[in-house]
C-alpha positions as MATLAB code, in Angstrom:
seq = 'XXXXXXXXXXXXXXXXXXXXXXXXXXXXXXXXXXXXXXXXXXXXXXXXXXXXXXXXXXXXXXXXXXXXXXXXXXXXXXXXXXXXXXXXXXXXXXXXXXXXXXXXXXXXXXXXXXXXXXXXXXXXXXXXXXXXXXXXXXXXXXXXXXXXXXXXXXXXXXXXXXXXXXXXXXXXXXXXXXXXXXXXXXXXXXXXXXXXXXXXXXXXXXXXXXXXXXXXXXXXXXXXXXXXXXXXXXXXXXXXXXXXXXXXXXXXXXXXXXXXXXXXXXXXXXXXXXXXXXXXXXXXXXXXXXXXXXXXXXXXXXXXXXXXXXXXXXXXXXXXXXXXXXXXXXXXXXXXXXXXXXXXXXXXXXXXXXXXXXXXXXXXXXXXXXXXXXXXXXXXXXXXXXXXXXXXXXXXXXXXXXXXXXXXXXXXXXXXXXXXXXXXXXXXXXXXXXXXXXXXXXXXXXXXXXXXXXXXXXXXXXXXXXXXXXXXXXXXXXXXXXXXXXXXXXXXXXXXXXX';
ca = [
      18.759  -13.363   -9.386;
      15.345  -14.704  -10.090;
      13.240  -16.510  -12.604;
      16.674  -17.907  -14.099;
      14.080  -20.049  -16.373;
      12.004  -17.464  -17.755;
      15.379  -15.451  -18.045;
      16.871  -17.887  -20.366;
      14.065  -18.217  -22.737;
      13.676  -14.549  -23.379;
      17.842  -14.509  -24.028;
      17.586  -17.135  -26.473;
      14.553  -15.333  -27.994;
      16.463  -12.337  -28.245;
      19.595  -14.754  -29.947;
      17.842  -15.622  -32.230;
      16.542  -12.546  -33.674;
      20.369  -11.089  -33.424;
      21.182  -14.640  -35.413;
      19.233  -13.715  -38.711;
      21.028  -11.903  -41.467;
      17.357  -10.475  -42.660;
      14.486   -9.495  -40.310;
      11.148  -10.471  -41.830;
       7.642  -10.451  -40.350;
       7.986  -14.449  -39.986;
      11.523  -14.442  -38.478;
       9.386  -11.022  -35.989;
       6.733  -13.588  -35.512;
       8.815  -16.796  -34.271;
      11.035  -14.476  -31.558;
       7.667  -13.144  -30.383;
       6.075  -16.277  -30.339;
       9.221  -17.678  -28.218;
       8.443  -14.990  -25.752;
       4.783  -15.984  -25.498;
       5.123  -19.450  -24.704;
       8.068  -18.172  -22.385;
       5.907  -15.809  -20.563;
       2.945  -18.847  -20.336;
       5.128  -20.712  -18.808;
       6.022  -18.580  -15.908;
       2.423  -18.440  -15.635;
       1.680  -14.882  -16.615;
      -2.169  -14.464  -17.276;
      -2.696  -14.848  -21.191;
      -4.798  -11.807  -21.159;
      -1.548  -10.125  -20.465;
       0.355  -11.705  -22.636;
      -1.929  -11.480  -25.565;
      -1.657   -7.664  -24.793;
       1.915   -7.639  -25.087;
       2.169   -9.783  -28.090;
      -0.426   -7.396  -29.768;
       1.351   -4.074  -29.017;
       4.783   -5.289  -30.106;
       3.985   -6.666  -33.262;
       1.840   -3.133  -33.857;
       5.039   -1.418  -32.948;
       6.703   -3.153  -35.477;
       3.965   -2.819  -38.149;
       4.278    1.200  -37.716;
       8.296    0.845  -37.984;
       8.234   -1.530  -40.745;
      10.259    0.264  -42.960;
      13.043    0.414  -40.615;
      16.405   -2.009  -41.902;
      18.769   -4.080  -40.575;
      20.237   -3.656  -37.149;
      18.240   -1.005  -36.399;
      15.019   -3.166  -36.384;
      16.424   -5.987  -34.107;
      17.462   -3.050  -31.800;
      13.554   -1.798  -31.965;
      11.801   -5.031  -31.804;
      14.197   -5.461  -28.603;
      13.136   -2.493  -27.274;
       9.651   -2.850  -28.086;
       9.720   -6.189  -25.823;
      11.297   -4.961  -22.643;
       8.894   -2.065  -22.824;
       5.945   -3.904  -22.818;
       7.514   -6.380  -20.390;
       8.501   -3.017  -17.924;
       4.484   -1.605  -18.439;
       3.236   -5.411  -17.568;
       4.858   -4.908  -14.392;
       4.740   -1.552  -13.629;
       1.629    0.128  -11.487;
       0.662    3.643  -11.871;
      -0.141    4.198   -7.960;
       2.886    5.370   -6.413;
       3.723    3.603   -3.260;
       3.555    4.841    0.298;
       7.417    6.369    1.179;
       8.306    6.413    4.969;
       8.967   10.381    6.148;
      11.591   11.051    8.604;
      10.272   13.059   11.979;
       6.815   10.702   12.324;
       5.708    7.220   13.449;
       5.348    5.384   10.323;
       2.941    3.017   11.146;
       2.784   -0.228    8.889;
      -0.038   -2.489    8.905;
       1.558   -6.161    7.024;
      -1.180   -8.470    5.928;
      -1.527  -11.959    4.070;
      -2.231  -15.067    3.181;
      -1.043  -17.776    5.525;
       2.434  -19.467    4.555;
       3.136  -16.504    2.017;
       6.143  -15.642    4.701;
       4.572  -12.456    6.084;
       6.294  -12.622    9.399;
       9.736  -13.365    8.316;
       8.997  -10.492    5.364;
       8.218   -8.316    8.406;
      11.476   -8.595   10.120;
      13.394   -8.506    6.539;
      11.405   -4.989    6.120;
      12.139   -3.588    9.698;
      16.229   -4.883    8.673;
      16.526   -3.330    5.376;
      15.364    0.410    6.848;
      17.372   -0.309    9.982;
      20.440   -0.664    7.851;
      19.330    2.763    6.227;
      19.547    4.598   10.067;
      16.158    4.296   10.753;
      14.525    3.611   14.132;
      12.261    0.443   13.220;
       9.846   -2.038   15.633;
       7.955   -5.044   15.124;
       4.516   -6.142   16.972;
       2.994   -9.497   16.729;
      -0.162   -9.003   16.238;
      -0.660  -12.516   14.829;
      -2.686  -14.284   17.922;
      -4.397  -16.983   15.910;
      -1.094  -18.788   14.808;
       0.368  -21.115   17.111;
       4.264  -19.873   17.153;
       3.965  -16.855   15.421;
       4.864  -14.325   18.818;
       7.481  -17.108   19.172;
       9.137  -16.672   15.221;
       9.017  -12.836   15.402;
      10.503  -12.829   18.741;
      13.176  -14.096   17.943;
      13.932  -12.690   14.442;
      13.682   -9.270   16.077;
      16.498  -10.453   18.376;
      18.552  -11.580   15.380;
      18.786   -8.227   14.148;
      18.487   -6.091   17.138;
      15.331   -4.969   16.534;
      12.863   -3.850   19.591;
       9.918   -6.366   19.841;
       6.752   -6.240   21.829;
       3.546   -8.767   21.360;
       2.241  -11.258   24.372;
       1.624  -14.593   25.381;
      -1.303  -14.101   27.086;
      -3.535  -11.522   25.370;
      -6.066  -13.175   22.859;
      -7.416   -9.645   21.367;
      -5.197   -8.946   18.619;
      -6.368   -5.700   17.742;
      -5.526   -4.724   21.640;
      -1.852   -6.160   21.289;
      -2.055   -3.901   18.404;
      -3.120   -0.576   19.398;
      -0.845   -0.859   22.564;
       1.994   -1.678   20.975;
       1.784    1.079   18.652;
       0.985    3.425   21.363;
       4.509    2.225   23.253;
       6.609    2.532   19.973;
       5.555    5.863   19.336;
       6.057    7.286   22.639;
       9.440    5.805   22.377;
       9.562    8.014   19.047;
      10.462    5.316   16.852;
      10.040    5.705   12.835;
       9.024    2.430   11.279;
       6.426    0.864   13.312;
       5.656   -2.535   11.924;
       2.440   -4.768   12.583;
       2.359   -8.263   11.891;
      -1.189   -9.694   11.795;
      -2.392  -13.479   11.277;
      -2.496  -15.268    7.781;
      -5.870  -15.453    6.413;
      -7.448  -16.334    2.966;
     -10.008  -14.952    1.361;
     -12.684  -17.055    2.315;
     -12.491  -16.404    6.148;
     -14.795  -13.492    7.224;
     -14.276  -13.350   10.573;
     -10.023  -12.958   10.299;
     -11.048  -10.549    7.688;
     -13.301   -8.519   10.465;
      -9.974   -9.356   12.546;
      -8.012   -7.138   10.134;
     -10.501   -4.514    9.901;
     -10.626   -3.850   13.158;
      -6.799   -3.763   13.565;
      -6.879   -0.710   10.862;
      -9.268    1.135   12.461;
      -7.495    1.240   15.847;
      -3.838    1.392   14.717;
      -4.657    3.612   11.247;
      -1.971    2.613    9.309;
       0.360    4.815    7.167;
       0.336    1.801    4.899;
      -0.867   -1.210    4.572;
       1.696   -3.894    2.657;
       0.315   -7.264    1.439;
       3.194  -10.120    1.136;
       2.124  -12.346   -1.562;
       3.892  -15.959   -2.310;
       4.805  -16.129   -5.574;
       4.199  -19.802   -5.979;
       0.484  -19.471   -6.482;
       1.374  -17.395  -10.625;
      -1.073  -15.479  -11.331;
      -3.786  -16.196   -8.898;
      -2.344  -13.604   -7.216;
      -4.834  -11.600   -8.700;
      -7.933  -12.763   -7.134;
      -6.257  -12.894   -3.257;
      -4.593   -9.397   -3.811;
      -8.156   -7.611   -5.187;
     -10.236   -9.554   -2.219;
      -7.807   -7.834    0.147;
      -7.893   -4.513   -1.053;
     -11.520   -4.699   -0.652;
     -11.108   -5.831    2.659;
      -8.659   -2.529    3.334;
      -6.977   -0.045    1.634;
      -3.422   -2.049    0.209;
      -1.167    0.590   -0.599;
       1.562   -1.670   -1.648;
       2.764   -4.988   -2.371;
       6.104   -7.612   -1.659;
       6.343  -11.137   -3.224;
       8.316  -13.544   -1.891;
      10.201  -16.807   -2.336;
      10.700  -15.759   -6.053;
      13.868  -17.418   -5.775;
      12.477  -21.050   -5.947;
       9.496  -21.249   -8.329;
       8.640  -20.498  -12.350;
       5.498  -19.207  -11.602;
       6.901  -15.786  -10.343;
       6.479  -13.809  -13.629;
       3.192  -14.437  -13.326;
       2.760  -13.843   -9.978;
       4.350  -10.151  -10.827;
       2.271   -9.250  -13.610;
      -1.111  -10.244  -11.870;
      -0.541   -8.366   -8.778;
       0.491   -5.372  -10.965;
      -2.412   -5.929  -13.241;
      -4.408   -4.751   -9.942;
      -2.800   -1.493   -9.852;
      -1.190   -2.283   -6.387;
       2.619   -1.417   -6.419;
       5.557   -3.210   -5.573;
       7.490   -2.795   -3.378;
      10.125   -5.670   -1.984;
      10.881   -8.468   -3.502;
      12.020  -11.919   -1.450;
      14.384  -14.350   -3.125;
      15.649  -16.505   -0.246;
      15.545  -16.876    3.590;
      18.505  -14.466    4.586;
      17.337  -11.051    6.347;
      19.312   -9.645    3.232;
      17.533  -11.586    0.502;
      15.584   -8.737   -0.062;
      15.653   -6.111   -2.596;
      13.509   -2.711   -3.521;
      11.549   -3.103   -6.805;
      11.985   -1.466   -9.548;
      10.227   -2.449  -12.961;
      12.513   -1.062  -15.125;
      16.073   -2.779  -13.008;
      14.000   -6.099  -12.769;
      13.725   -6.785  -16.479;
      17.333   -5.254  -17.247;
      18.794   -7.228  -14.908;
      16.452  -10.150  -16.185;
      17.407  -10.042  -19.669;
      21.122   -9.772  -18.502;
      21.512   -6.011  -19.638;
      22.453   -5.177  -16.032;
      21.683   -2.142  -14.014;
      24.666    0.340  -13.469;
      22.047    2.718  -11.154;
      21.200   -0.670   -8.966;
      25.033   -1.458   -8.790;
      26.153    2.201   -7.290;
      23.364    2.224   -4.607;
      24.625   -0.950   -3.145;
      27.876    0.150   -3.561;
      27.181    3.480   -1.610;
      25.545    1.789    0.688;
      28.404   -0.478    2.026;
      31.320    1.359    1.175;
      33.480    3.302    3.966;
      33.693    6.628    1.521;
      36.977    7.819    3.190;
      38.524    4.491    2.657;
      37.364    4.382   -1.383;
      39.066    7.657   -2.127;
      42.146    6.457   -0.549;
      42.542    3.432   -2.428;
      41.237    5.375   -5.686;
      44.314    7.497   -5.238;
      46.245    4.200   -4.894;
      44.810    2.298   -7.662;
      45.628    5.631   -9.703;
      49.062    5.299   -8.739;
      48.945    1.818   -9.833;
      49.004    0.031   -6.245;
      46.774   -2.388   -4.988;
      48.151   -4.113   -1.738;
      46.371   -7.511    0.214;
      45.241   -4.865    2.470;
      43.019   -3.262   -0.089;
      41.944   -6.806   -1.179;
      40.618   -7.701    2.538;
      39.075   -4.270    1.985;
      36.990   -5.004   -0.591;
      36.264   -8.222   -0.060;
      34.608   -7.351    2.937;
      32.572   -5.080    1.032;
      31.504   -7.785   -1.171;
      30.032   -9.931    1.482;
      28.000   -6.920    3.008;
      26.558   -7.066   -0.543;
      24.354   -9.280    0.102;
      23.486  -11.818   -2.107;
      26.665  -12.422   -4.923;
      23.592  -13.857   -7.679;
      21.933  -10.135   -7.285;
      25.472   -8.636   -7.324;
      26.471   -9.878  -10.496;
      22.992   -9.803  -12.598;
      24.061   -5.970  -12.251;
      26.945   -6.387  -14.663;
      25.729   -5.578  -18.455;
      26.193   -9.101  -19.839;
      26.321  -11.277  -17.341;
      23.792  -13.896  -17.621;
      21.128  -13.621  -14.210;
      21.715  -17.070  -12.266;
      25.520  -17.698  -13.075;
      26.304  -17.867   -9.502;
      23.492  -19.208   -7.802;
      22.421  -22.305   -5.058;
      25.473  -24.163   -4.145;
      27.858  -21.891   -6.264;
      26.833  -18.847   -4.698;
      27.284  -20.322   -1.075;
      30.699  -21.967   -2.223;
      31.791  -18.608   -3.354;
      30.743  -16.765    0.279;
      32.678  -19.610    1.975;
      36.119  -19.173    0.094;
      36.220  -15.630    0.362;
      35.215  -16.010    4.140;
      38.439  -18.173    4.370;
      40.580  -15.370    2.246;
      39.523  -13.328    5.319;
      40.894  -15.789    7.933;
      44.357  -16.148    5.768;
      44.647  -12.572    5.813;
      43.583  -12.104    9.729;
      46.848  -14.559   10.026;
      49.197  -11.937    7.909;
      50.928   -9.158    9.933;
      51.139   -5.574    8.924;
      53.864   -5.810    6.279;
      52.655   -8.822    4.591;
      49.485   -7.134    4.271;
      51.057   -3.598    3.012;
      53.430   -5.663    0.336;
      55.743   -3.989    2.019;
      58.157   -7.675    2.317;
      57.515  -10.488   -0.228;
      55.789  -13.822    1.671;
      58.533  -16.802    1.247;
      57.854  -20.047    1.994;
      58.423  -20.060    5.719;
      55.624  -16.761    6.008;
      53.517  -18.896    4.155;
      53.744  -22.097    6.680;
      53.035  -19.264    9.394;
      49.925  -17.989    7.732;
      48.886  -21.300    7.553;
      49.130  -22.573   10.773;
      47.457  -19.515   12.395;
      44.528  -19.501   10.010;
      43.438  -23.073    9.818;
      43.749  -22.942    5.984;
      45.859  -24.741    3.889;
      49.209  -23.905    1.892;
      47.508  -24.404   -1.371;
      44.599  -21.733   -0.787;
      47.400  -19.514    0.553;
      49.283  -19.956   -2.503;
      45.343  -19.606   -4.826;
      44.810  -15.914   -3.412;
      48.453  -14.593   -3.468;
      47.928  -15.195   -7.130;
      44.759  -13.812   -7.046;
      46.211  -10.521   -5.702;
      49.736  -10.513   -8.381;
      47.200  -11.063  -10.999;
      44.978   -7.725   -9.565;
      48.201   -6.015   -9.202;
      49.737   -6.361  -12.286;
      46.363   -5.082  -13.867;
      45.996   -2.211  -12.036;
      49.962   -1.576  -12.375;
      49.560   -1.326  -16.074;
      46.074    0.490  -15.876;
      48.253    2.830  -14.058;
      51.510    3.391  -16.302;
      49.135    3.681  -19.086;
      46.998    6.292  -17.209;
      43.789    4.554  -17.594;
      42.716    5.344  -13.988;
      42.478    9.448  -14.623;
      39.692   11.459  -16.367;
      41.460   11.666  -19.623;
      41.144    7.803  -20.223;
      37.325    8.619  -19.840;
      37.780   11.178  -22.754;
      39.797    8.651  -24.926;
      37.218    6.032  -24.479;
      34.960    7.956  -26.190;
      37.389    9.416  -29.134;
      38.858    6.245  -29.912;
      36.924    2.902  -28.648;
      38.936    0.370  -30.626;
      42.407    1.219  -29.243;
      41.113    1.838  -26.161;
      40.108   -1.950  -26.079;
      42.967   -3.648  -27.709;
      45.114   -1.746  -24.456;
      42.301   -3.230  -22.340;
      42.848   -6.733  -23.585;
      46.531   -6.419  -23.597;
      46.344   -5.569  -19.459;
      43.853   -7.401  -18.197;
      44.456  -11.397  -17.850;
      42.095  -13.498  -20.039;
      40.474  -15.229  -17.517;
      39.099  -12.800  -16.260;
      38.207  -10.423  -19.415;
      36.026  -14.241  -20.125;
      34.425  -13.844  -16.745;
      33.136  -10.296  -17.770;
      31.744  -11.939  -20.954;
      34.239  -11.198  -23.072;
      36.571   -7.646  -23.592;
      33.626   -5.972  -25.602;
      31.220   -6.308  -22.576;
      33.717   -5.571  -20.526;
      34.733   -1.993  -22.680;
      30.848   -1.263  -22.837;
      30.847   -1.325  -18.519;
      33.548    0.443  -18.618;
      31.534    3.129  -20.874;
      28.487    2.825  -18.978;
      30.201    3.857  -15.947;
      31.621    6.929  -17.520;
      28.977    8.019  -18.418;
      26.991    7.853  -15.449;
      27.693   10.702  -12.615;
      27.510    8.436   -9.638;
      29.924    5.870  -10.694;
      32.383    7.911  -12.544;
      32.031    9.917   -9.413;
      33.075    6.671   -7.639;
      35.962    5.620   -9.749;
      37.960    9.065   -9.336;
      40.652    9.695   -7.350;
      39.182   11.448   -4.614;
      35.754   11.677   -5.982;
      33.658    9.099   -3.427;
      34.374   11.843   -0.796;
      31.037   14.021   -1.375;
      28.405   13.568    0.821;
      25.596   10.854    0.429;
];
């Protein structure tokens, strides 16, 4: 997750006001004013800010009257909706149709990691089934046919550009001519890094429009210059029409807030967002998901579409008729942890759990984690068919084998066998007690409190703490019921529909 700073502020903003027995205007003003400086100091423009500063505390002038819990629950809600309208535009953006060339024009400033955002772009729809393509177009910096070349080879992607031809906006038009014979449906054109200042690149991209005419035309914006975003992103769309927007590297500076809010301050939507330099550190934006998953509220909708999207649906309504039996076997472990590392990035995983602070597992942490559950994978590669169905128990001597043929050692064998008893048991009670059918659903509703002291008593400690505590963890649980596509998930048979 990003802006872990500005996250944290907010939080403790939010704390605070949760902290006070009785809400007055000066306990209103001190959690608003902690958002303000907050919001200052991830460099958001302090026209904005004022704005939102203004519009909650009129909120909470026309509410004033309202008591207690009720009013930390509005002024709450009067924050993250100003926050979701500072970042939202009202231009819709350009969607891809299936049965044309999409052509998509990808312009910039130079350094804002336009080419690299290209190939993360062509990789996230190519992952979705669609045909995609990249052309350099970029003939004015040294090593840029050289960078995309290769990323398109990385991930399989056709490439065409050349060493020889000066003329960008030729290397243009014929590539897009080639791609769309070949009927492909993203068509991507990289073009060279400019600023604002340079006239003549500017011409440069002109030109390129006008002989490729672009579905869509995507700026890619580094979020490290805050909120002078707002001066390079106008200049271009007066340069050509920008239809949409993607900020990068928001995973390594606290001027990305601001960054955010000035680009949507110019009506341009956006898009993508780039938080790190994997092809899969890159995610869709949505306002309203960004500042859930910001404040730590998580995003249930978020979580399901990446679950869909790596999840063999066969295989998850076989093991949700096992699970509802109450069996969960290392096989279906090596199952899902392999859909855990098609995930993507853990950090963005996690800030989808309601309560789950956004940066928890990040850097070194996040990498750590990746690498031990790689090396779960190579124990259970080592285990043979019955080890992995449960079918015999592992003794000593089975775990000397596993060891030798995995390259890992008898202690990390030893860490995930208890890894898996301690899954097993809790799905073996959730299943006596019938917790995995539809009825449980129903129960949750009619009786919450015993629902979670049966929840505490089955699940072990650890890792109720890990969920932020059984409450948080009850409330997921409730959020999930109540939304169609996950309950839809967690039923025995029910991930079988069609996408």
């Amino acid at each position: 997750m990003v802006l872990t700073e500005l996250s944290s502020q907010i939080t403790q903003a939010f704390r605070k006001l949760h902290a006070r027995t009785i809400i007055t205007d000066e306990v209103i003003d001190e959690v608003i004013g902690d958002i303000v400086r907050a919001l200052l100091s991830a460099d958001v423009n302090v026209k904005l800010v004022r704005q939102l500063k203004e519009n909650v505390k009129v909120k909470a002038r026309l509410h004033a009257d309202t008591l207690g819990a009720n009013k930390r629950k509005f002024i709450q809600k009067a924050v993250i909706e100003e926050f979701v309208s500072m970042l939202s535009s009202d231009r819709e953006p350009y969607t891809p149709k299936k049965g044309k060339s999409n052509v998509i024009m990808f312009v910039g400033l130079q350094g804002a990691g336009k080419t690299t955002t290209c190939t993360k772009f062509a990789y996230h729809y190519q992952r979705k089934g669609w045909r995609t393509a990249l052309i350099c177009a970029d003939t004015f910096r040294a090593g840029a046919f050289d960078q995309l070349k290769q990323n398109a080879a990385k991930v399989k992607i056709p490439f065409f550009g050349s060493y020889s031809e000066a003329n960008a906006v030729r290397v243009a038009a014929e590539g897009v001519a080639k791609f769309k014979e070949g009927k492909y449906d993203i068509i991507i054109v990289d073009t060279s890094g400019r600023h604002k200042q340079e006239e003549s690149l500017f011409e440069e991209m002109r030109l390129i429009y006008d002989a490729v005419q672009p579905d869509d035309v995507v700026f890619v914006m580094d979020s490290h210059i805050g909120q002078a975003c707002f001066d390079q992103a106008s200049a271009f769309k007066k340069a050509v029409d920008v239809g949409s927007v993607i900020i990068t590297k928001l995973d390594g500076h606290a001027r990305g807030g601001g960054a955010l809010a000035a680009v949507a301050a110019t009506n341009s939507p956006i898009i993508f967002i780039g938080h790190g330099e994997h092809f899969d550190d890159f995610e869709k934006f949505d306002a309203q998901s960004f500042v859930s998953r910001l404040l730590g509220m998580g995003d249930i909708n978020g979580l399901i579409n990446t679950i869909k999207e790596v999840v063999d649906e066969e295989n998850q309504k076989e093991l949700a008729e096992r699970i509802s039996a109450g069996k969960f076997t290392i096989r279906d472990m090596y199952d899902q942890f392999q859909s855990l590392l098609k995930m993507g990035s853990f950090s963005k995983v996690m800030s989808m759990f309601p309560g789950i602070a956004p940066g928890l597992i990040s850097g070194g942490n996040e990498q750590d984690g990746v690498n031990r559950i790689k090396r779960f994978l190579y124990i259970m590669d080592s285990m043979n068919d019955e080890e992995l169905d449960c079918e015999k128990p592992i003794n000593e001597s089975r775990i000397i084998r596993i060891a030798r043929g995995s390259g890992c050692s008898v202690l990390e064998i030893n860490f995930l066998l208890d890894q898996h008893k301690m899954l097993q048991k809790m799905v073996g009670n959730m299943g006596k007690a019938g917790l995995n059918k539809e009825s449980a659903v129903q129960g949750m509703m009619r009786n919450p409190q015993q629902m979670m002291s049966r929840l505490q008593h089955m699940i072990d400690p650890k890792l109720l703490q890990r969920m932020g505590g059984a409450g948080n963890f009850f409330k997921f649980l409730k959020e999930c019921s109540q939304n169609e596509g996950m309950s839809n998930l967690m039923k025995p048979g029910g991930a079988s529909g069609k996408r």
